[in-house]
C-alpha positions in Angstrom: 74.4 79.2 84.6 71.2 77.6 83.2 71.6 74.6 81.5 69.0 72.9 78.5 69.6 69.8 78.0 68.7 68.5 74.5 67.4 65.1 73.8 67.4 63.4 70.5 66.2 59.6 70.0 66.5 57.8 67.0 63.1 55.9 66.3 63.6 54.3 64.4 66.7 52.1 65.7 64.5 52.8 69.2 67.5 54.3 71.2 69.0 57.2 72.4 71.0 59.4 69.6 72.8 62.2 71.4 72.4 64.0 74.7 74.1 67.2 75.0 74.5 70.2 77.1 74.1 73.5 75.6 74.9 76.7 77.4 71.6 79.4 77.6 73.3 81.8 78.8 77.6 81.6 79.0 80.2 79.8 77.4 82.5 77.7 79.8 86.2 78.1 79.3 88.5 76.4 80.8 90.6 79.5 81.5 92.0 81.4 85.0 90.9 84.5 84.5 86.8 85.2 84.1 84.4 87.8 84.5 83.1 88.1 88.5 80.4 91.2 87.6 80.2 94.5 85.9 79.0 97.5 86.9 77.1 97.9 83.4 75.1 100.9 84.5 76.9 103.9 86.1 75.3 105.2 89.3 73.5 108.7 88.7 72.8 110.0 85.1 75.2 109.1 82.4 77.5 111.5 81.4 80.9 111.2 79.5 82.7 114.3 79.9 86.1 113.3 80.9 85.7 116.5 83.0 82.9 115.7 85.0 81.2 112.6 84.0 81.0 109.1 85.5 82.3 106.7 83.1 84.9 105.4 85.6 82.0 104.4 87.7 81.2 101.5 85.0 83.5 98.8 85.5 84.2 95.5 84.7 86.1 93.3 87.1 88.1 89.8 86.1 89.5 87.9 88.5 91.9 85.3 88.4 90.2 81.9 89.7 93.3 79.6 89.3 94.7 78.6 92.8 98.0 78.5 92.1 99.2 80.8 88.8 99.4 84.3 88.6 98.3 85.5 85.2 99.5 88.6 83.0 96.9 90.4 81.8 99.2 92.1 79.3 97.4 91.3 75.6 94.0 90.4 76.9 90.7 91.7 75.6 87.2 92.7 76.8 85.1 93.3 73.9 81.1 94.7 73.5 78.8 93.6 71.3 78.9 96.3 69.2 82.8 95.5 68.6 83.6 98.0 71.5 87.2 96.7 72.8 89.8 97.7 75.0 93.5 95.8 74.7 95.5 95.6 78.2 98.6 96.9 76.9 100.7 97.2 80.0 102.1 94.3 82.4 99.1 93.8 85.3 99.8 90.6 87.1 97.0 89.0 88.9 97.7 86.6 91.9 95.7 83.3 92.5 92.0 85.3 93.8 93.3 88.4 92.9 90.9 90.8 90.5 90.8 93.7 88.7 88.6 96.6 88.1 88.8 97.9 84.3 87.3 101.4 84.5 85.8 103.9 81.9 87.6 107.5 82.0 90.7 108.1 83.0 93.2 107.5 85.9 96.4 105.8 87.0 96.5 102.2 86.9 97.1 100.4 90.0 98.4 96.8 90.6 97.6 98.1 94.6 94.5 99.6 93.9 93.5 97.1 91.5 92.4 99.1 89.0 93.1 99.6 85.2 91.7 102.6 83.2 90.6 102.5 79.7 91.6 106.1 79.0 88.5 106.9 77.0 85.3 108.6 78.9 82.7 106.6 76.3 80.7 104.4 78.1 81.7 100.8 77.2 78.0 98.8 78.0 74.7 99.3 77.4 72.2 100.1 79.8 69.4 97.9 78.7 71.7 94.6 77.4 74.7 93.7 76.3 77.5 90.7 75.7 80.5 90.8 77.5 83.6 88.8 75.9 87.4 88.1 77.5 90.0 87.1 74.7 93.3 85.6 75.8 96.3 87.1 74.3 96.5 83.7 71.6 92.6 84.9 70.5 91.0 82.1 71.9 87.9 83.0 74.0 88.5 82.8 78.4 84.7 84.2 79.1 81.8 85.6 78.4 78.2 86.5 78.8 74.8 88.5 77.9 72.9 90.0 80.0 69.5 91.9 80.0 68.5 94.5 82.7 65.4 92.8 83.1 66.3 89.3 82.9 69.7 89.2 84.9 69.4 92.8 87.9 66.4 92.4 89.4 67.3 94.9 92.0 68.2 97.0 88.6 70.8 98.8 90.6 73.1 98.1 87.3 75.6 95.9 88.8 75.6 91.9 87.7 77.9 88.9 89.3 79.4 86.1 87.3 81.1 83.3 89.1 80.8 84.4 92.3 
C-alpha cells in the first residue's frame, strides 16, 4: 500500500500543525479476514451462460490472517462499486491462514475445497476497474480496495494480490 503523507504547518505560530497518513489506495482494518487477490478478469472471452460460460473463473479469495481465531464467514459481504453484493448466508469457517475462493456461477460449496459459489452466472467485476469492499456481519468495513487494469496488473493476465 502507498502511503502520502500530508504536512501542514502553521506560520504563523512557526510549527508543525498536523501530520497524518492517508491511504492512496486501501483502507486498513484491523480485521482477520481480508482480501489476498481476485481474479477480476476471467480467462478467455467473457461469457455468462450458466451453461457454458466462465463466471466461476472470476473469483475473489479472503483469507483469514489472524493466527489464532477461526472466523465464520456466515453474514459477511463483498460488495462492487456499482452496489453489486453477495451475502455468505451459510456457516463457512475459516481456520488461522485458511482462505476462500468466492466464485461466479454455480457449484457446491466446499469447506474442503475452499470454495463458495455465488449462484448467479453475472460477472461480479469489471474488467477495466473496480472497488472491492468486505463488510463484517455488524456492517463495519474489514477490507477493501480499487484497482485499475492498468495501474495495478501489469502482466494484465486479470488476476491482482492484496496482502500477500
Amino acid at each position: 500500500m502507498r502511503i502520502r503523507l500530508v504536512v501542514t504547518t502553521a506560520v504563523a505560530a512557526g510549527t508543525l500543525a498536523a501530520l497524518s497518513a492517508v491511504p492512496a489506495e486501501a483502507t486498513e482494518y484491523s480485521s482477520a479476514l481480508k482480501i489476498k487477490g481476485i481474479q477480476y478478469d476471467a480467462p478467455g472471452s467473457d461469457s455468462n451462460s450458466c451453461s457454458t460460460g466462465n463466471t466461476d473463473e472470476e473469483y475473489l479469495t479472503i483469507k483469514n490472517y489472524s493466527s489464532g481465531t477461526t472466523v465464520n464467514l456466515k453474514g459477511y459481504v463483498v460488495k462492487d462499486k456499482a452496489g453489486n453484493r453477495f451475502t455468505f448466508t451459510a456457516n463457512h469457517y475459516l481456520q488461522p491462514g485458511d482462505y476462500v475462493k468466492l466464485r461466479g456461477g454455480n457449484g457446491t460449496d466446499s469447506d474442503s475445497r475452499n470454495v463458495v459459489y455465488r449462484d448467479n452466472c453475472n460477472f461480479m467485476w469489471n474488467n477495466d476497474k473496480d472497488s472491492i469492499y468486505l463488510y463484517k456481519p455488524s456492517g463495519a468495513g474489514a477490507d477493501s480496495h480499487s484497482y485499475t487494469r492498468s495501474g495495478n496488473d501489469p502482466d494484465r493476465n486479470g488476476y491482482i494480490t492484496y496482502h500477500g
